[in-house]
C-alpha positions as a Python dict, from the first residue, in 0.01 Angstrom:
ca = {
    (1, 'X'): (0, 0, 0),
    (2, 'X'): (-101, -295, -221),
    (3, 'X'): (-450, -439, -149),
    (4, 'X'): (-563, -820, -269),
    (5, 'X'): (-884, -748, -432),
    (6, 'X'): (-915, -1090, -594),
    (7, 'X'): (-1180, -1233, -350),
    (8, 'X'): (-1417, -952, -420),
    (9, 'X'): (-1421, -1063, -802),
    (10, 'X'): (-1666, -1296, -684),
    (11, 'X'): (-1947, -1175, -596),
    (12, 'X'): (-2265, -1188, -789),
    (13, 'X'): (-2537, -898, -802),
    (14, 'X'): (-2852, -1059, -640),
    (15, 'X'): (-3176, -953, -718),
    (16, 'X'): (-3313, -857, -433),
    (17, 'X'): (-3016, -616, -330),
    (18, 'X'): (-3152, -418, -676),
    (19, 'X'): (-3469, -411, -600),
    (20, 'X'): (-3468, -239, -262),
    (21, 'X'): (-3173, 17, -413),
    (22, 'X'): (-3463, 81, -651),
    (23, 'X'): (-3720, 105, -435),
    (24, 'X'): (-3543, 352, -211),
    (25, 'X'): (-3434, 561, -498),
    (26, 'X'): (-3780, 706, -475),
    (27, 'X'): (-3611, 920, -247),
    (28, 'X'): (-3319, 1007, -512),
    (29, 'X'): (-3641, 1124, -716),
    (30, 'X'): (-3796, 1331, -452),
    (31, 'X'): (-3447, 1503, -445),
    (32, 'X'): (-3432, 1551, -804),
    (33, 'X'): (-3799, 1646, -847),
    (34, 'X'): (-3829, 1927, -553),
    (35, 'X'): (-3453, 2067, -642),
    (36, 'X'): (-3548, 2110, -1035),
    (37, 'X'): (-3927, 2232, -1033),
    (38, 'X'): (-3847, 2579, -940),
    (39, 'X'): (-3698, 2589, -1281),
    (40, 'X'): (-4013, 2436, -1411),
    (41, 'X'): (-4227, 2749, -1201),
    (42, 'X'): (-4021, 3023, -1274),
    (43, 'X'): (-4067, 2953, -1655),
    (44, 'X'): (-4451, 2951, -1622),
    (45, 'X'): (-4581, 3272, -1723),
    (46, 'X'): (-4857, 3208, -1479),
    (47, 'X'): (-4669, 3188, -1184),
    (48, 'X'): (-4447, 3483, -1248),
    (49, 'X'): (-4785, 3677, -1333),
    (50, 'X'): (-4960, 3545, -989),
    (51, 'X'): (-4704, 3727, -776),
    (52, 'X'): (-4640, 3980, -1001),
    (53, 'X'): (-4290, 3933, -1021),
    (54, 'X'): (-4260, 4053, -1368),
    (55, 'X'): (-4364, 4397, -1244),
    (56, 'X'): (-4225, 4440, -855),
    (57, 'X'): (-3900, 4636, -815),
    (58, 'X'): (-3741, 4364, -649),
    (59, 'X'): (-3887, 4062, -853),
    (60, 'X'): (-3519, 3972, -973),
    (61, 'X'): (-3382, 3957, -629),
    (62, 'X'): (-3695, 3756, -551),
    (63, 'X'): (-3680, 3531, -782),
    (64, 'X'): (-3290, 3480, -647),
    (65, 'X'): (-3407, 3402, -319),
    (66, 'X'): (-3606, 3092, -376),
    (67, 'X'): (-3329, 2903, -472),
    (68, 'X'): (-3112, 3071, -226),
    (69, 'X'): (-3312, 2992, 73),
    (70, 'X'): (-3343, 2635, -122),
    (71, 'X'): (-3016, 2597, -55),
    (72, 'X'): (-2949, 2753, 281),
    (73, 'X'): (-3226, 2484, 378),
    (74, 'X'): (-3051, 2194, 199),
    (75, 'X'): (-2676, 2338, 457),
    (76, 'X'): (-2878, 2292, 772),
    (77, 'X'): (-3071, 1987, 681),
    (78, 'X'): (-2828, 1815, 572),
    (79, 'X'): (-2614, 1883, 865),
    (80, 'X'): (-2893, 1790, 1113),
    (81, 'X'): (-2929, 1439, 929),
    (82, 'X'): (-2668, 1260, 1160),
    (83, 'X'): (-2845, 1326, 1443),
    (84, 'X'): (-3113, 1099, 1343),
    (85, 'X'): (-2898, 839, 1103),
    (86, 'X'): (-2660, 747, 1429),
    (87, 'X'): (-2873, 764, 1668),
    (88, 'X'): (-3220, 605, 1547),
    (89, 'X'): (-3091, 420, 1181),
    (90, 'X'): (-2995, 540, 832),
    (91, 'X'): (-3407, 440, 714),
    (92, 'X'): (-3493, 681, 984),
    (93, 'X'): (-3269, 930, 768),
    (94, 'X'): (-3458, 888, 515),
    (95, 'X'): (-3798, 905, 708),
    (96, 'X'): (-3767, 1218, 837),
    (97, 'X'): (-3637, 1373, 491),
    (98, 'X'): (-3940, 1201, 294),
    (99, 'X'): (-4240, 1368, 596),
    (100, 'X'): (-4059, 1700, 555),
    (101, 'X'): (-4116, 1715, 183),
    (102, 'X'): (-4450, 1607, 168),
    (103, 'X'): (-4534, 1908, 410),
    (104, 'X'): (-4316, 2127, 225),
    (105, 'X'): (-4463, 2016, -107),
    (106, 'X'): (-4812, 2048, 3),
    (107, 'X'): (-4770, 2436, 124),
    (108, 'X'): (-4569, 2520, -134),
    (109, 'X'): (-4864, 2421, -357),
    (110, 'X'): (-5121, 2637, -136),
    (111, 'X'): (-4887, 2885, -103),
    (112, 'X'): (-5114, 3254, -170),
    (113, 'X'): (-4781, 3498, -94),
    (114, 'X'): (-4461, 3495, -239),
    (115, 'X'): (-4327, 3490, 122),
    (116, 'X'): (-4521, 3207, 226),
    (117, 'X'): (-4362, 3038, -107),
    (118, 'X'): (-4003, 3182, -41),
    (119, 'X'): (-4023, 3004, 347),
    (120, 'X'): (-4138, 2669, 270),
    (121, 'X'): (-3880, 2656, -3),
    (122, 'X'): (-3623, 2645, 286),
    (123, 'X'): (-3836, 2343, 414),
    (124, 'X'): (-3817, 2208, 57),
    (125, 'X'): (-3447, 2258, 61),
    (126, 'X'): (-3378, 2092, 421),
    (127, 'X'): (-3586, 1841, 330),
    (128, 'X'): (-3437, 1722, -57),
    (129, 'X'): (-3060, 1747, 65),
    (130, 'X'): (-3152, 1557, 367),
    (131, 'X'): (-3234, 1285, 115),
    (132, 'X'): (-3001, 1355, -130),
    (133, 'X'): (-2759, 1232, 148),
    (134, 'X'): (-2955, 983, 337),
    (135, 'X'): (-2986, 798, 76),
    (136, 'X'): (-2641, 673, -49),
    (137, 'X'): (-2530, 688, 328),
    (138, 'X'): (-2791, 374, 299),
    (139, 'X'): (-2671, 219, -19),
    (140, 'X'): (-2306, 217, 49),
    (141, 'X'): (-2345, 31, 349),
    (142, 'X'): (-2588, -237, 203),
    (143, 'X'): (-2431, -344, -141),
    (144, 'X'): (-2122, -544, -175),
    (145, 'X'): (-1803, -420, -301),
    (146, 'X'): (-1793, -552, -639),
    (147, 'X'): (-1975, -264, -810),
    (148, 'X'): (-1974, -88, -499),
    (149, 'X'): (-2010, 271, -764),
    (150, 'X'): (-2220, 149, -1013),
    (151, 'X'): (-2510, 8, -795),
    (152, 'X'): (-2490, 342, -532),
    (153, 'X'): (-2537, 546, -908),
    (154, 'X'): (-2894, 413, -909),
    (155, 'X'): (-2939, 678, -654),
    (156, 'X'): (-2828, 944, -956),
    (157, 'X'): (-3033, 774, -1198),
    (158, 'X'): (-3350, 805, -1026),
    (159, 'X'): (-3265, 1119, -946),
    (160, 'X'): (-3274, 1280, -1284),
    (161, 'X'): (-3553, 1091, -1333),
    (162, 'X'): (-3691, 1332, -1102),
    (163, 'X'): (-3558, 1569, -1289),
    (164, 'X'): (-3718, 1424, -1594),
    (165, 'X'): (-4009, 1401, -1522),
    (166, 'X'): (-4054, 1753, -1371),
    (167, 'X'): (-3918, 1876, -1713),
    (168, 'X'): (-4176, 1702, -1923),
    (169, 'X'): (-4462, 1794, -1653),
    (170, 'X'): (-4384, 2192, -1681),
    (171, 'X'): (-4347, 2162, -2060),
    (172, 'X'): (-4684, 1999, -2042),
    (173, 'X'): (-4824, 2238, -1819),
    (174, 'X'): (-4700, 2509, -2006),
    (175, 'X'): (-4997, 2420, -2254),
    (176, 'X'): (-5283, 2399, -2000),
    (177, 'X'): (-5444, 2750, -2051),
    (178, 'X'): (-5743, 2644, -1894),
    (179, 'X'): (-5607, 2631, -1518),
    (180, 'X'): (-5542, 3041, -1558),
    (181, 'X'): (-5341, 3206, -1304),
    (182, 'X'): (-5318, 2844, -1111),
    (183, 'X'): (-5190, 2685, -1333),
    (184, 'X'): (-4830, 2646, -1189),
    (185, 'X'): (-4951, 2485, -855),
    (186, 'X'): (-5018, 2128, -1003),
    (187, 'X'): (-4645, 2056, -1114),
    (188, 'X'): (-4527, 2152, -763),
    (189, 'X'): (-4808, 1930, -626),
    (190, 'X'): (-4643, 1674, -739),
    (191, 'X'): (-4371, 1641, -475),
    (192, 'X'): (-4572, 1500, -267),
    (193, 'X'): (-4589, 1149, -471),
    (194, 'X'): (-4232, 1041, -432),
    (195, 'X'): (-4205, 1069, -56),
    (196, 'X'): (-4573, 908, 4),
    (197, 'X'): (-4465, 621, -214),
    (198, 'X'): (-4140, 610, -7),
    (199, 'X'): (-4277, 618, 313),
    (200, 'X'): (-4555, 332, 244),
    (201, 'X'): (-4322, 96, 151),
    (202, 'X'): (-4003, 184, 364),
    (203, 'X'): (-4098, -28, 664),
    (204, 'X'): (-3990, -314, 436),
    (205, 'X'): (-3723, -268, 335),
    (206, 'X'): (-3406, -350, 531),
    (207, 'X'): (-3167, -163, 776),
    (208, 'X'): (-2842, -137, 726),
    (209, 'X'): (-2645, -438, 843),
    (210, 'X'): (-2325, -196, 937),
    (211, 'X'): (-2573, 12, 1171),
    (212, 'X'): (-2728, -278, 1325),
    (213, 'X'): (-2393, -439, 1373),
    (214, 'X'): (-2318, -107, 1550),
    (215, 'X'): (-2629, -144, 1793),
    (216, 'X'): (-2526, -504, 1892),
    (217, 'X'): (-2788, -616, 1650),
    (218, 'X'): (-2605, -944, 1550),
    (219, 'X'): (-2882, -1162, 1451),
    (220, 'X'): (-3085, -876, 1272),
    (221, 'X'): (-2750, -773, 1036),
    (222, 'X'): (-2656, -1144, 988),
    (223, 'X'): (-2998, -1242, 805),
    (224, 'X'): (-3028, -947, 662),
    (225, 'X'): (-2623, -924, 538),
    (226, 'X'): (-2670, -1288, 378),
    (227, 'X'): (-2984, -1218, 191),
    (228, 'X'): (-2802, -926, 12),
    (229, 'X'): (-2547, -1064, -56),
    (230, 'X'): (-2617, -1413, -125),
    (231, 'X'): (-2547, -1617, -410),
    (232, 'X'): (-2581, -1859, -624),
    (233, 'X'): (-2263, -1983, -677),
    (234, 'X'): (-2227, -1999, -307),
    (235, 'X'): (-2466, -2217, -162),
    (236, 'X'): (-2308, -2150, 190),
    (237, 'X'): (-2302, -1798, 189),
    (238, 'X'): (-1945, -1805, 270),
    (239, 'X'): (-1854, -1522, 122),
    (240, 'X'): (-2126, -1324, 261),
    (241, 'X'): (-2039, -1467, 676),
    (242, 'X'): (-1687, -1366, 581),
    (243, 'X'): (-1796, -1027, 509),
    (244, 'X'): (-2026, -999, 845),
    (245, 'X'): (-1658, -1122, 1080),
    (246, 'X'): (-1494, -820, 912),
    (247, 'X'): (-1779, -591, 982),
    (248, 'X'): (-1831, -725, 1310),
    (249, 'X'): (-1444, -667, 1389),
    (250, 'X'): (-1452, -353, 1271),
    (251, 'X'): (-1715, -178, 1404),
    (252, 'X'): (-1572, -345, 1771),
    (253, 'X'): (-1276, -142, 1685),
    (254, 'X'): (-1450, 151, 1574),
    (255, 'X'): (-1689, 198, 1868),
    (256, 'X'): (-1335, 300, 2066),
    (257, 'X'): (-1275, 583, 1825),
    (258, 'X'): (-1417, 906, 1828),
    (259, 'X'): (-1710, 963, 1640),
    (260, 'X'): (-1738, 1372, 1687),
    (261, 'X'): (-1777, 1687, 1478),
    (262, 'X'): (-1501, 1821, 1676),
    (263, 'X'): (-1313, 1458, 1635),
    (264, 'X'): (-1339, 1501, 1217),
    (265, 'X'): (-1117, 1766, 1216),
    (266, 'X'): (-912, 1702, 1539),
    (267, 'X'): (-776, 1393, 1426),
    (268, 'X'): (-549, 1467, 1067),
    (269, 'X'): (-635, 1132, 880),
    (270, 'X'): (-1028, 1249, 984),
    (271, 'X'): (-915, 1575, 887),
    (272, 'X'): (-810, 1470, 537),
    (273, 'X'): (-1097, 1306, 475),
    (274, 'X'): (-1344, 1599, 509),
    (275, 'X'): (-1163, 1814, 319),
    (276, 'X'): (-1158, 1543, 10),
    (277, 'X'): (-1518, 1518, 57),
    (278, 'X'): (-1543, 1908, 77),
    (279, 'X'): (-1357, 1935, -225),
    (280, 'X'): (-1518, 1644, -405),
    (281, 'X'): (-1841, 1812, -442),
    (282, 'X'): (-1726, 2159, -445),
    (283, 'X'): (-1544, 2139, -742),
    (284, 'X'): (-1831, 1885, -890),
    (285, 'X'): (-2027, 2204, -830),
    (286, 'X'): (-1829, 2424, -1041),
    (287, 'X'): (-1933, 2272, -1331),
    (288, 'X'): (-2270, 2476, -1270),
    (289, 'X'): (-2460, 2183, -1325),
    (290, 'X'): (-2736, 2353, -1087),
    (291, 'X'): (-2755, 2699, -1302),
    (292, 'X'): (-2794, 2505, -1641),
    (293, 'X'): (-3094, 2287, -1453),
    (294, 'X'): (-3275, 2558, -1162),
    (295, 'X'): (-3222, 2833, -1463),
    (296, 'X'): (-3269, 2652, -1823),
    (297, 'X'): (-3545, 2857, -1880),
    (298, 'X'): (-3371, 3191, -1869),
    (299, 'X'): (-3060, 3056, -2024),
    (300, 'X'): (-3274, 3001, -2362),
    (301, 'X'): (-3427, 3312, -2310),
    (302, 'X'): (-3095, 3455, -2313),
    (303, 'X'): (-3007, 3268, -2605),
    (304, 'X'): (-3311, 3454, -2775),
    (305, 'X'): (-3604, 3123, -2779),
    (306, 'X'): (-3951, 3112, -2723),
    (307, 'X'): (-4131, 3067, -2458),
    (308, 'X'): (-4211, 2713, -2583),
    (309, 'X'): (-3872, 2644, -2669),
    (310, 'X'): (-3698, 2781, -2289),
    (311, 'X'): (-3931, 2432, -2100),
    (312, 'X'): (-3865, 2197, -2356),
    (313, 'X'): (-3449, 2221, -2409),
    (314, 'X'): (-3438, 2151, -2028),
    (315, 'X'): (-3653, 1850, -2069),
    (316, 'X'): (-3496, 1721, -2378),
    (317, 'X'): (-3157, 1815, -2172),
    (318, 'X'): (-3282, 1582, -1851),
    (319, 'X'): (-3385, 1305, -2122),
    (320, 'X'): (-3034, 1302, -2230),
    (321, 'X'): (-2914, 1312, -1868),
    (322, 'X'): (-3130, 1010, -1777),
    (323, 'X'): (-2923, 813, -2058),
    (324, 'X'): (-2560, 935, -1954),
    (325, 'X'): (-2649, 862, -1612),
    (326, 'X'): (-2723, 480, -1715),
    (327, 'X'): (-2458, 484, -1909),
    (328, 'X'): (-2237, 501, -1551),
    (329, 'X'): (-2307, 233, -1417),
    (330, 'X'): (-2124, -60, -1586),
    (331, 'X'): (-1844, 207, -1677),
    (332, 'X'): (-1757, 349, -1346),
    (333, 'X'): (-1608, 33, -1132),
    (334, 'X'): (-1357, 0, -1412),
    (335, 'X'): (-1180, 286, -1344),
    (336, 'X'): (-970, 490, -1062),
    (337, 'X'): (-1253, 669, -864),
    (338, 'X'): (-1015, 1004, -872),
    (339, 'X'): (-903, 931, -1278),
    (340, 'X'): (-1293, 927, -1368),
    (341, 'X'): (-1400, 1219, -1145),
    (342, 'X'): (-1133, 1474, -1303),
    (343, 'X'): (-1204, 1385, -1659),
    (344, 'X'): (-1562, 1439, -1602),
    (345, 'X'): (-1493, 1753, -1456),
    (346, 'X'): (-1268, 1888, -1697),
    (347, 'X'): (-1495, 1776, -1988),
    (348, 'X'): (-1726, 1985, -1876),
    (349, 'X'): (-1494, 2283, -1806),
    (350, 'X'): (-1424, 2228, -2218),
    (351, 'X'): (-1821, 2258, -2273),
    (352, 'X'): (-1832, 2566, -2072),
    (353, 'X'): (-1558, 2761, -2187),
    (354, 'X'): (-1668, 2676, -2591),
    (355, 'X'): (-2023, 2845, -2403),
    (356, 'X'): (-1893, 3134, -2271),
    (357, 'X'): (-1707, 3161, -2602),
    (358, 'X'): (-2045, 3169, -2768),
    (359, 'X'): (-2263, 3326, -2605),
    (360, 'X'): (-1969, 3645, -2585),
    (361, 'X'): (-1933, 3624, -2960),
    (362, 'X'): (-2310, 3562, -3094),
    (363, 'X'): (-2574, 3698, -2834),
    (364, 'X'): (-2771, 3894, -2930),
    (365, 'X'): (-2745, 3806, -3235),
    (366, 'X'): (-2979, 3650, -3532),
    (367, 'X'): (-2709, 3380, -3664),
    (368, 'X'): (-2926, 3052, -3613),
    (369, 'X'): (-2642, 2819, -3621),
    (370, 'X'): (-2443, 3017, -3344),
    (371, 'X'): (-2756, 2969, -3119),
    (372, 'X'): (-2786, 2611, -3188),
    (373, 'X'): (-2458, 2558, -3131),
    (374, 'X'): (-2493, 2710, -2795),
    (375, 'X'): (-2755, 2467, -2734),
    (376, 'X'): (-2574, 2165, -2828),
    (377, 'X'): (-2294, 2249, -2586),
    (378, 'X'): (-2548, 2221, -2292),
    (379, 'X'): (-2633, 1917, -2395),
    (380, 'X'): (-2287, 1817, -2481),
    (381, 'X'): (-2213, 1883, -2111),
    (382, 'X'): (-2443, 1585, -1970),
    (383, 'X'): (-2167, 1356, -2126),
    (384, 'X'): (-1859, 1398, -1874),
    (385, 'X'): (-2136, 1510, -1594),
    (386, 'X'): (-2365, 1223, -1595),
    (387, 'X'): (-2139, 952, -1716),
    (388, 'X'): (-1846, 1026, -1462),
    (389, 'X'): (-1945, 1280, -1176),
    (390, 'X'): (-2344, 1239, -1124),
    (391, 'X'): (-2338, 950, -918),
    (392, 'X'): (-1997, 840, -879),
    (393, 'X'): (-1954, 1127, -649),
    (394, 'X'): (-2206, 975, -422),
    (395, 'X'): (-2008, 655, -392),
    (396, 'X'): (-1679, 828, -365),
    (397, 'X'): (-1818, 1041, -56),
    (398, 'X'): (-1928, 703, 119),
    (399, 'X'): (-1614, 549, 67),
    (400, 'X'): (-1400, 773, 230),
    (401, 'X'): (-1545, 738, 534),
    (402, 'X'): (-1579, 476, 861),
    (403, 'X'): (-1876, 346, 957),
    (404, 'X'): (-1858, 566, 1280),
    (405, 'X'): (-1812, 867, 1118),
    (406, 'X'): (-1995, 798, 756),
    (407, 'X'): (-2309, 993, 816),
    (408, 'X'): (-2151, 1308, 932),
    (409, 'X'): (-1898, 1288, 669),
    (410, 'X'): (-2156, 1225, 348),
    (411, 'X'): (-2385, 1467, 507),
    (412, 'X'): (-2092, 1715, 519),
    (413, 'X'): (-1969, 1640, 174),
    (414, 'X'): (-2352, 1724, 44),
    (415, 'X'): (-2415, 2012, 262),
    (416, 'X'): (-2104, 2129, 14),
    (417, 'X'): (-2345, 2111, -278),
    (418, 'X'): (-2599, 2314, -125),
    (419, 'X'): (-2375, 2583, 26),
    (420, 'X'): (-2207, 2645, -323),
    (421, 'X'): (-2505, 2650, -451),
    (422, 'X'): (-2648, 2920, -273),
    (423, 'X'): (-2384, 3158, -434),
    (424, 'X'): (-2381, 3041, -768),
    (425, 'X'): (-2810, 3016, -783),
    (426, 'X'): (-2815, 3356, -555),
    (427, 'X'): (-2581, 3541, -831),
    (428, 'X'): (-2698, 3385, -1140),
    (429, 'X'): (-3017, 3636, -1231),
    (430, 'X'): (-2853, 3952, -1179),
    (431, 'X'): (-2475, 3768, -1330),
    (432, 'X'): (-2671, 3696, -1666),
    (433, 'X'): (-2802, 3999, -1642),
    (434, 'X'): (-2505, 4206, -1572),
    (435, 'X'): (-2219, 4067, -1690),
    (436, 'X'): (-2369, 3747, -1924),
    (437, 'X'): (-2087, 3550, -2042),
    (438, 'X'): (-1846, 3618, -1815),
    (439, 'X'): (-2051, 3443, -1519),
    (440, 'X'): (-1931, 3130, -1719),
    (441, 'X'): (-1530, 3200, -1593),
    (442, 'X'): (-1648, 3139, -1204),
    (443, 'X'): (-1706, 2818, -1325),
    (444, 'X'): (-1462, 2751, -1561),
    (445, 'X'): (-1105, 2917, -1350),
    (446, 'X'): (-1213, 2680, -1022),
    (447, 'X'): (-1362, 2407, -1236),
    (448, 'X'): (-1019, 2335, -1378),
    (449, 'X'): (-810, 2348, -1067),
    (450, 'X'): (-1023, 2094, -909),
    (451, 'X'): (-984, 1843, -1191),
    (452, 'X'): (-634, 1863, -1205),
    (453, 'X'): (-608, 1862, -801),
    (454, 'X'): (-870, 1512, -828),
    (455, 'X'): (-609, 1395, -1057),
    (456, 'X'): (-329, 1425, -913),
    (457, 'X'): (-379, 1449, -544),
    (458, 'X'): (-697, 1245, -484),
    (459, 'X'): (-675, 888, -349),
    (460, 'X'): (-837, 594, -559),
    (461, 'X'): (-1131, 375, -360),
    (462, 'X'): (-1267, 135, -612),
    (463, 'X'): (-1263, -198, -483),
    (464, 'X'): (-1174, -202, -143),
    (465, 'X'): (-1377, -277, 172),
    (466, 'X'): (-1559, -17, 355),
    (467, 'X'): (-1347, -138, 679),
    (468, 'X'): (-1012, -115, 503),
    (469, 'X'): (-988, 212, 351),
    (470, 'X'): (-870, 365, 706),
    (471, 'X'): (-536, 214, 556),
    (472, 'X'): (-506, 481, 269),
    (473, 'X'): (-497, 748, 556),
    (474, 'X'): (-252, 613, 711),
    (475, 'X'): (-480, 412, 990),
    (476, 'X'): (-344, 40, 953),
    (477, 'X'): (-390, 26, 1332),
    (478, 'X'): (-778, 140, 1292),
    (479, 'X'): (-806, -138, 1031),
    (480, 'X'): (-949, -467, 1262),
    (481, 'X'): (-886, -727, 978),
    (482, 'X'): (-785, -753, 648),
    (483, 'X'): (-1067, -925, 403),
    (484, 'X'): (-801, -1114, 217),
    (485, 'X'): (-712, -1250, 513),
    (486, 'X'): (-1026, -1439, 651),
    (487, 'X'): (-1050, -1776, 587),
    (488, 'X'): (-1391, -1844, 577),
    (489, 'X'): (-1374, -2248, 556),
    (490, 'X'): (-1191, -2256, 839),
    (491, 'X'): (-1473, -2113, 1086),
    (492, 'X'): (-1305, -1728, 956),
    (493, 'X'): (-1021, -1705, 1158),
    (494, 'X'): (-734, -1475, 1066),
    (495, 'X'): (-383, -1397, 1084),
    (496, 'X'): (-306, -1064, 1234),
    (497, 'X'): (-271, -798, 1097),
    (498, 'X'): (-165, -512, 831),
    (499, 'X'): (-29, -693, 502),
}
């Protein structure tokens, strides 16, 4: 099927549509912050001493479990998030997500047992993937198509900027020898900030117009629908009172669908769809873009560093993937969403297997330039990651889905992530430890499957509608009106129907 994207050429970025993607990515950085500091803590020498983990029995397995239970968290958060998106709004979403990190954050910081720690890590963990998919369920329905990809990748920006700026706190920290056996507790304290800053300013910002529009809202998602998308150029907001018909329309017709868990894989066109959003981020997660971050520290260990050295590659490395991540954002609308995904995936499967390939041949070892090299393909790896998977992914995952069924299927698409990630973070102490390089080949055999599969079986998103992408799946009839079709200077009537 052919789509007219012409009128979507356009639009016009406004301002104010930034600004609130901005302001809301302080929940991209409470993500990005609470997922990365454990790597951060377990590379303190003080907090490993506190709980003596460098001397019990079990302190590997330990060590395993709070990232595991991290992740476990982020599953059943994450798939608990629609309850409250639907039902009460996406800013909701992102309420709830922001109050349960600032009382995860604040116990983890007072935490005086390792199992009090390990527990409220699963609170950490339900509470950053919550976010993580609250978040761009909120963005995708509030900017306009024309760089639908690039603007929803603010969300990944700020997001390793929580990453940054966890990775430049713990190297900091790392110097502080005057806090003594405490000395780890600031950094974590620290994940409070985000969320507080969040929540004080979210009753501001706007709703989405495609929720409101679903709660008979009218008036509410037409103001708010023309101030984000007005401009300049269009004095009469045409443009933006065409876009509200076709939402309007739309949602009508969606409201007789079924909007179910049971309905997503019932129907095969919903069926389809949560499997590509299933595989989107499950093969995004075979890069092992989460080992490399939760366990720098160790991995430069391995590589035979200093102590000084294992905190400050990982924040040089989440410098670098601040950059690649801006780098995205005029770059990614250019391009087929499923081209761009599998080249960034298989350029990292290239840095990984050139790893693995050094790290079999050259550790333990004293050749310098072997071990530097080793280094350099880490940071290689934040090229195809950040610059093509980061935060296109997010975009991708709200594309694929109908307004009706959006939260469920972002929030299953990210639950993904997290449920990966509890094997690959689980395994990856006693892996290095046991088998070292090889742990690299259940990322690399996977890895490359899925980018060829994106390739070649993966539909392409960019620039269409929201409301007409039911049309890839075969839904023309679930497809209200056509946006090429609406006439706006004629009070937006249409012709009827599929093109």
């Amino acid at each position: 099927m052919t789509v007219d994207r012409s009128a979507h050429k356009r639009q016009r970025i406004n301002a104010f549509n930034v600004f609130i993607l901005i302001f809301v990515g302080l929940g991209s950085m409470t993500y990005g912050y609470t997922a990365s500091i454990i790597g951060t803590t377990l590379g303190q020498p003080s907090f490993i001493t506190y709980f003596a983990l460098d001397t019990r029995p079990n302190g590997t397995d330990l060590i395993a479990t709070t990232n595991g239970l991290f992740q476990a968290g982020g599953v059943i958060g994450t798939l608990l998030l629609p309850v409250v998106a639907d039902k009460y709004g996406r800013k909701w979403g992102i309420a709830v997500s922001a109050i349960l990190a600032i009382i995860s954050g604040a116990l983890l910081t007072g935490s005086t047992h390792i199992g009090v720690f390990i527990a409220f890590r699963f609170i950490a963990g339900a509470s950053a993937f919550m976010v993580l998919a609250a978040v761009p369920i909120w963005m995708n329905e509030v900017v306009p198509v024309k760089m639908r990809a690039g603007l929803v990748d603010i969300h990944a920006v700020l997001l390793v900027l929580g990453y940054f700026i966890q990775g430049w706190v713990g190297y900091g920290f790392f110097f502080w020898t005057n806090g003594g056996e405490n000395s780890w507790r600031p950094p974590l304290s620290l994940q409070c900030v985000w969320p507080i800053l969040l929540l004080a300013g979210l009753y501001w910002i706007p709703e989405s117009p495609r929720w409101l529009i679903a709660q008979d809202r009218l008036d509410e998602a037409r103001v708010i629908l023309d101030r984000l998308h007005s401009d300049p150029s269009d004095p009469e907001n045409e443009y933006a009172r065409a876009e509200f018909y076709q939402i309007q329309k739309q949602i009508t017709l969606d409201k007789t669908l079924e909007n179910s868990w049971v309905a997503m894989f019932r129907k095969p066109s919903y069926r389809k769809r949560a499997f590509l959003a299933i595989g989107t981020t499950f093969f995004i997660q075979c890069s092992g873009v989460l080992v490399i971050n939760n366990y720098g520290p160790t991995l430069y260990k391995n590589l035979g560093f200093t102590p000084e050295k294992q905190l400050l590659y990982p924040a040089a490395w989440l410098t670098l993937a601040l950059g690649t991540n801006l780098m995205s954002i005029p770059l990614v609308d250019k391009f087929p969403r499923n081209k761009w995904l599998a080249i960034g995936i298989l350029g990292c499967m290239v840095c990984l297997i050139v790893e693995a390939a050094l790290v079999a041949e050259f550790v333990p070892s004293n050749n310098t330039a072997a071990l530097q090299a080793a280094v350099a393909m880490f940071f290689l790896f934040q090229l195809p990651y950040g610059v093509c998977l980061d935060g296109p992914q997010f975009a991708y995952l709200g594309e694929l889905f109908p307004t009706h069924l959006r939260a469920k299927g972002v929030s299953l698409g990210v639950a993904m992530i997290s449920f990966t990630n509890i094997i690959w973070l689980q395994a990856a102490p006693t892996a290095f430890q046991n088998i070292g390089w090889k742990f690299y080949l259940v990322f690399i055999i996977p890895g490359t499957i899925g980018g060829l599969v994106i390739w070649n079986f993966f539909p392409d998103t960019n620039g269409m509608p929201l409301e007409e992408i039911a049309a890839l799946f075969g839904d023309e009839h679930e497809v209200a009106v056509y946006q090429n079709e609406i006439n706006a200077n004629a009070q937006l009537e249409t012709r009827c129907c599929v093109p």
